[in-house]
C-alpha positions in Angstrom: 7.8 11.9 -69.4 9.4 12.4 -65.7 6.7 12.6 -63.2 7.7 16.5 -61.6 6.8 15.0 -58.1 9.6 11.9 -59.1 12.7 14.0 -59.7 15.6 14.3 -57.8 15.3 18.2 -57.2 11.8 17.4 -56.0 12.5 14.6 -53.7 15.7 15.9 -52.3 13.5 19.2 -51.2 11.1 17.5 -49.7 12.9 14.8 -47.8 15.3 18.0 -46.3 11.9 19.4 -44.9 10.2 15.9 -44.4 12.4 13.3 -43.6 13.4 14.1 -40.0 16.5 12.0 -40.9 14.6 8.7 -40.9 16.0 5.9 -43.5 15.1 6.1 -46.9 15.1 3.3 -49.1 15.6 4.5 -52.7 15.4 3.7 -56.3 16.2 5.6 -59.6 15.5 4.9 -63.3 15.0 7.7 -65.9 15.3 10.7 -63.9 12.6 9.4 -61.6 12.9 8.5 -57.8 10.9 6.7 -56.1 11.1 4.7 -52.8 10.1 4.8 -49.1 10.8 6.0 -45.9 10.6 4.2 -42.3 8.1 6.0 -39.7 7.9 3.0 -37.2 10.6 0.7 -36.7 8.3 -1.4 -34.4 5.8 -2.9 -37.1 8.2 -1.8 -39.3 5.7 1.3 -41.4 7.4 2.4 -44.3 5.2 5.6 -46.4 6.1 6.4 -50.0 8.7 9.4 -50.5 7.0 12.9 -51.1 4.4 10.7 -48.7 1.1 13.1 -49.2 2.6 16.3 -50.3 2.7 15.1 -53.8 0.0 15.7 -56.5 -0.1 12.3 -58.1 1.9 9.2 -57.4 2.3 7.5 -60.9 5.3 6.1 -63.2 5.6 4.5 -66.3 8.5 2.6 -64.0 6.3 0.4 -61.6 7.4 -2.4 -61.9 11.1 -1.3 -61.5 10.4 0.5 -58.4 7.8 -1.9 -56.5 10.0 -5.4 -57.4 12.9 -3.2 -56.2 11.1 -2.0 -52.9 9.8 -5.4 -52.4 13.4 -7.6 -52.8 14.9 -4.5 -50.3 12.7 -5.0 -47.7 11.2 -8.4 -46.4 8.7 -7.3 -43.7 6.5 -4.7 -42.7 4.0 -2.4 -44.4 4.3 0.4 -47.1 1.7 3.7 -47.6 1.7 4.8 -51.0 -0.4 8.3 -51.1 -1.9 9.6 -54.0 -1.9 7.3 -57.0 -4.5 7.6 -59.3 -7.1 4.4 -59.6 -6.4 2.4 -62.7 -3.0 3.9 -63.2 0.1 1.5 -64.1 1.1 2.2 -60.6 -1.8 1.2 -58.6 -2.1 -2.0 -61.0 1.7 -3.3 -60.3 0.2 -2.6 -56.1 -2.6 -4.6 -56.3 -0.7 -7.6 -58.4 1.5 -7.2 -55.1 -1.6 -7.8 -52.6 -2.1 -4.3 -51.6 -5.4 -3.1 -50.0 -6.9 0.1 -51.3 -9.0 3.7 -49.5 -10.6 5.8 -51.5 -8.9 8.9 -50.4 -10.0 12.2 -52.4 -11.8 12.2 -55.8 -10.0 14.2 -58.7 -11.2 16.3 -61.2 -9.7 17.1 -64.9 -10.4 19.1 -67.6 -9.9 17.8 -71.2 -8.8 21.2 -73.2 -9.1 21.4 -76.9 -7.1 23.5 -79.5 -7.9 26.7 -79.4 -9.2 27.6 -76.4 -12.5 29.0 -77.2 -13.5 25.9 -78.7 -13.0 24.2 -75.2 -14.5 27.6 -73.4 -17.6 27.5 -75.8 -18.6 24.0 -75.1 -17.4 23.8 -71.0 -19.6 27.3 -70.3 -23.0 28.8 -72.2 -23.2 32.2 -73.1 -24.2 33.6 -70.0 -21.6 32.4 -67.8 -19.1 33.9 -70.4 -20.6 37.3 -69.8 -20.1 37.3 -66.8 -16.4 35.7 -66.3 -15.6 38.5 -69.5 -17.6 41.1 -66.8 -15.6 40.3 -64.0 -12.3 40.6 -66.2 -13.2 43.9 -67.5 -13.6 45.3 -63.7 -10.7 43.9 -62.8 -8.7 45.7 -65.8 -10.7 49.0 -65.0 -8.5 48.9 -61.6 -5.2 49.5 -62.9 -2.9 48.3 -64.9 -4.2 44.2 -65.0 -0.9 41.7 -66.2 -0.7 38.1 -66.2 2.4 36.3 -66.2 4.0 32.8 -66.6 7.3 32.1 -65.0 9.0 29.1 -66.2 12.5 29.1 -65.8 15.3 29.3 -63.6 16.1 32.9 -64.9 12.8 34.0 -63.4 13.7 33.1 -59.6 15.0 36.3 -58.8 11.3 38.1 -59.8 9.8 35.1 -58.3 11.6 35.3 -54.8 10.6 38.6 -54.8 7.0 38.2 -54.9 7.3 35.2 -52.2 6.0 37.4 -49.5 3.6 38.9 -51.5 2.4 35.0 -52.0 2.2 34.0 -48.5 0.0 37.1 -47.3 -2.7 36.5 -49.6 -2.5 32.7 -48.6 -2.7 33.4 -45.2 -5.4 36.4 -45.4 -7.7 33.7 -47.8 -7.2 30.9 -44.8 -7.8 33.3 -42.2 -11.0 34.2 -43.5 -11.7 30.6 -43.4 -10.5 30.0 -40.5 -9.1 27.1 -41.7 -6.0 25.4 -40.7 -3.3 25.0 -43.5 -0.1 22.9 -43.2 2.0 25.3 -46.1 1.4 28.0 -43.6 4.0 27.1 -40.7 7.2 28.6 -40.7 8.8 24.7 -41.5 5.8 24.7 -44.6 6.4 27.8 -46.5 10.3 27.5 -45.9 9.2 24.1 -48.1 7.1 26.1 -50.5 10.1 28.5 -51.1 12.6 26.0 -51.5 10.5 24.5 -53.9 10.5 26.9 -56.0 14.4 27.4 -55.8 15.0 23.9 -56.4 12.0 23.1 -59.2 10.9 26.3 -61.1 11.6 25.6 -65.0 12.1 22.0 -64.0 8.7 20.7 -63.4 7.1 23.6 -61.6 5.2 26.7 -63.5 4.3 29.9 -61.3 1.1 31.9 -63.1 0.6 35.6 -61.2 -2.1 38.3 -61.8 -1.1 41.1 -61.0 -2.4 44.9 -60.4 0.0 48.1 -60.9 2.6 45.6 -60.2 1.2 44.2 -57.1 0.1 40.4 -56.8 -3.2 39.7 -56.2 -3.1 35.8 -57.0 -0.9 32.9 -57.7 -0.9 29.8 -58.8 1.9 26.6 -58.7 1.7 23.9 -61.5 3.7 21.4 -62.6 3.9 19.9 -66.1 3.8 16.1 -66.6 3.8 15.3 -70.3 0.9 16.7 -71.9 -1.0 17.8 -68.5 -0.2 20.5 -66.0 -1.4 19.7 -63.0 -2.9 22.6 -60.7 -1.4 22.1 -57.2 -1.3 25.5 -55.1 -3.1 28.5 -55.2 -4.2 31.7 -53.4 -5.7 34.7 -54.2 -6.2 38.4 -52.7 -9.9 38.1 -50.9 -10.1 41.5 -51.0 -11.4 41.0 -55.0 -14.0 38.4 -54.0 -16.9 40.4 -55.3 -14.3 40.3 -58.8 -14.3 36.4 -59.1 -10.7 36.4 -59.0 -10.1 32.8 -58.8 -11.8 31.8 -61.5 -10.5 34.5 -64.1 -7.1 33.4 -63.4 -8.0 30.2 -64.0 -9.3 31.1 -67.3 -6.4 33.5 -68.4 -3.9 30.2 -67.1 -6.1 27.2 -69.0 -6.0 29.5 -72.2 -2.1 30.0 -72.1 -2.1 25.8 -71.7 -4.1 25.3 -74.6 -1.6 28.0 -76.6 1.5 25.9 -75.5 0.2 22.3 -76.6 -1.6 20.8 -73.2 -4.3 18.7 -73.7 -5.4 18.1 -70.0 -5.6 20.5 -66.8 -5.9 18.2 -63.7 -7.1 20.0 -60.4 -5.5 17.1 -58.8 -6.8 16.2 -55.1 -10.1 17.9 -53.1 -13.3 18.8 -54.1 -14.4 22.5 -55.0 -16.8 24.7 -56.6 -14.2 26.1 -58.9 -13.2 22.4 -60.2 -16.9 21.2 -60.6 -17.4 24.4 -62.9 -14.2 24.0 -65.1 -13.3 20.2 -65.1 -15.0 17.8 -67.4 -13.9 14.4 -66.4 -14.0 13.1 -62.4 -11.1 10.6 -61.4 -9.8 9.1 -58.1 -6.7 9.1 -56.0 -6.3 6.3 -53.2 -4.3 5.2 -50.6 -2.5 1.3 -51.4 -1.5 -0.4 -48.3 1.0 -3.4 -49.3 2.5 -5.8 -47.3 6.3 -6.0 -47.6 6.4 -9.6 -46.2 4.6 -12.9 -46.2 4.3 -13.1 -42.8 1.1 -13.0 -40.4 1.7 -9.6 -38.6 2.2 -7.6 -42.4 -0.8 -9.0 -43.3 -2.7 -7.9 -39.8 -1.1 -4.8 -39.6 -2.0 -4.1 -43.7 -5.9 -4.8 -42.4 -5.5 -2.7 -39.3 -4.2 0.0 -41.3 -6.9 -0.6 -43.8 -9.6 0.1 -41.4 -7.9 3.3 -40.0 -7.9 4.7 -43.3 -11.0 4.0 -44.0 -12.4 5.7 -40.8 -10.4 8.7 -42.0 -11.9 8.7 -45.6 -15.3 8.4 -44.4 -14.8 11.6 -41.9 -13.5 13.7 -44.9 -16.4 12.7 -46.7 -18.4 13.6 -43.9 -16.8 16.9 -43.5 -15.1 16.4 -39.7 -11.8 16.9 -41.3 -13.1 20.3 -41.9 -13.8 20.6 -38.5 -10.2 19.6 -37.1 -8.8 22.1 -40.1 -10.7 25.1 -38.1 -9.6 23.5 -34.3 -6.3 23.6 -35.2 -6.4 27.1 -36.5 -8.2 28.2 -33.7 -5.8 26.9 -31.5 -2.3 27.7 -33.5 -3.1 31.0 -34.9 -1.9 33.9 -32.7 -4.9 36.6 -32.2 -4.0 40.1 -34.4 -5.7 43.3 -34.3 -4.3 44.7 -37.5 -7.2 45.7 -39.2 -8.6 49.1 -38.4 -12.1 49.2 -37.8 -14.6 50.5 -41.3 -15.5 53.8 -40.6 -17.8 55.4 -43.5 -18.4 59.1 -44.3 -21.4 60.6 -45.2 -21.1 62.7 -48.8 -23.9 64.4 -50.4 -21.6 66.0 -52.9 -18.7 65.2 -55.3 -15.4 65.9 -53.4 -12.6 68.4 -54.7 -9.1 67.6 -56.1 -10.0 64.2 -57.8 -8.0 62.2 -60.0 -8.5 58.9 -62.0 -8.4 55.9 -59.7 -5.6 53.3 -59.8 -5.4 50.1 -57.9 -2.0 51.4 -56.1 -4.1 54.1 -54.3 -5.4 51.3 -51.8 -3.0 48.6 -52.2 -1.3 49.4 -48.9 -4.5 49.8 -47.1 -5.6 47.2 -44.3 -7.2 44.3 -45.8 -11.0 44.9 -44.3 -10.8 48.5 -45.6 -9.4 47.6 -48.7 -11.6 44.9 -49.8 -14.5 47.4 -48.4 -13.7 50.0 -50.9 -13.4 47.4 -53.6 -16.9 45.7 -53.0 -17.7 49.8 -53.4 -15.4 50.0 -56.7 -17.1 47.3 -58.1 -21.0 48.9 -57.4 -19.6 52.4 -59.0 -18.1 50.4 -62.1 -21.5 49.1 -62.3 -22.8 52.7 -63.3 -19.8 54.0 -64.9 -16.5 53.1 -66.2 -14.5 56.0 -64.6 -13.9 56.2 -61.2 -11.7 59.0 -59.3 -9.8 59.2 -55.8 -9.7 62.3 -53.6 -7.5 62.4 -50.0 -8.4 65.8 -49.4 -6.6 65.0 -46.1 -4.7 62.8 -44.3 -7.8 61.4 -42.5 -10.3 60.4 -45.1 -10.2 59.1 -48.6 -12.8 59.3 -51.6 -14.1 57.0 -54.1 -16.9 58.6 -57.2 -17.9 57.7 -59.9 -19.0 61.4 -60.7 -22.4 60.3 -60.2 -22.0 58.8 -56.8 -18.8 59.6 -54.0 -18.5 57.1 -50.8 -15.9 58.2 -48.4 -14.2 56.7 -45.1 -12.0 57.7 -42.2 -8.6 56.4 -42.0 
């Protein structure tokens, strides 16, 4: 099975966005691609092509590709990002001399046929409740769809949701103040053609949406039996909904109905993965020497012992650190949320009717996740919950046993 991250659509996409017209030695066998790119002529430095925006580095095809690499290019040093430890791949680079960082642990989750049979055994009873609670709010909001897009007849409703995509990325990273390399004009013009370029041929797009409006996403790609989970975003306006995680539930159950086996979380740590995967893995970084020479093998050490220092400061959470610096320092300061302004009601307001998601959508996002964290406290009490805009200025939210209003 073709490695998505290995094709030519793939590759092509991301060497237009990331190759800054530096050479590119390549090979192909099977509909895969793989080779490297120069990044210093002075040592010389070659890194792998896709270099570390890819999910997982690994092909049946090692040997091909390395002996092919290897008789192109007599000296210097190659970086090969991302390739699972124990893999064919990382075997045929350390048969080749290379030196090995630990660079991010994975995580995996082994599904079984049908789904509740993996869901029963991966969560007890209670947990159940309460990701089947959070659904059931969710669908009292409006009109609560999922959908899989899959092919390349899809792209026209996909592009048309791109926007939609890169405002609840950006709103989720700007709460976390949090620096994010997809986010820059020359990053999401990646993402987009991406999508163009892979969608139906490697690359699956999962979106929940509300009354027609997205309020999370998800990028996958399928490699043989496994789809591998490599971009995601959701509207943090629904945080008090656990919106994350009932995507993830409504996406693992359509893999398990379409024949995967495995759902791999790929790269990073996270709460979300230590909750749903079942099996830990890692990905590192091989160094190898292209020559036989003295300076490869000092530059392959030197290297080595940089990436090491970087490993251990991710581990040590200072990467985290330089994520928020850089955000601080590259975001441009906004005011487009208007400030909360609550109203005081001591009775039920006139002119109500039942609530729907689209009432709010529009809203600024600290008002509209504000009346949400309400929705959610009223849906607590009862099922049914109305809207009155009795005027222009003010909106409210009941349950018939309880109204909340604010000024807008």
């Amino acid at each position: 099975m073709t490695n998505p991250f290995l094709t030519q659509e793939w590759q092509e996409t991301w060497y237009q966005f990331g190759g800054n017209k530096r050479k590119l030695i390549q090979f192909s066998k099977n509909k895969e691609q793989m080779g490297i790119m120069l990044i210093n002529r002075f040592i010389p430095l070659y890194v792998n092509s896709g270099r570390n925006y890819t999910n997982t580095m690994e092909t049946s095809h090692a040997d091909y590709f390395i002996s092919n690499i290897k008789g192109s290019v007599q000296r210097g040093v190659a970086l090969f990002f991302d390739v699972p430890q124990g893999g064919e791949l990382a075997q045929v680079l350390k048969r080749n001399g290379a030196n090995t960082v630990e660079l991010y642990p994975g995580f995996v989750t082994n599904i079984e046929a049908p789904f509740e049979t993996y869901y029963r055994k991966q969560f007890n009873s209670k947990r159940r409740a309460e990701l089947a609670k959070f659904n059931k709010r969710l669908s009292l909001l409006g009109q609560l769809k999922f959908d899989i897009y899959d092919d390349q007849s899809d792209l026209p409703t996909v592009l048309s949701l791109v926007n939609s995509f890169y405002r609840i990325l950006n709103e989720r990273y700007k709460s976390k103040k949090e620096y994010n390399r997809n986010l820059t004009d020359k990053g999401w013009n990646f993402i987009e053609e991406l999508i163009q370029a892979t969608l139906g041929k490697g690359m699956i797009l999962s979106v929940t949406s509300l009354d027609g409006h997205p309020i999370s996403f998800a990028i996958s790609y399928r490699f043989s039996d496994t789809i591998i989970y490599s971009m995601a975003g959701f509207d943090i306006s629904f945080t008090r909904y656990n919106l994350g995680n009932v995507h993830l539930m409504k996406l693992i159950e359509w893999c398990t109905n379409n024949g995967f086996r495995k759902f791999d979380f790929s790269k990073g740590q996270g709460v979300y993965k230590d909750k749903w995967a079942n099996t830990a893995y890692v990905l590192n970084l091989y160094i190898l020497p292209l020559g036989t020479g003295l300076k490869d093998k000092i530059t392959s050490q030197f290297l080595f012992l940089y990436y090491q220092l970087i490993s251990n400061a991710r581990r040590n959470g200072i990467s985290r650190i330089v994520k928020q610096f850089k955000h601080k320092i590259m975001t441009k300061k906004t005011d487009t949320d208007l400030p909360i302004e609550r109203i005081s009601v001591r009775n039920i307001v006139d002119k109500q009717v039942p609530f729907s998601y689209s009432d709010i959508s529009y809203m600024p996002m600290t008002l509209k996740r504000d009346m949400l964290n309400v929705i959610y406290d009223l849906l607590a009490e009862s099922e049914k919950i109305y809207i009155s805009k009795a005027n222009s200025n003010a909106i409210f939210l009941s349950n018939s046993l309880t109204t909340v209003g604010w000024r807008i």
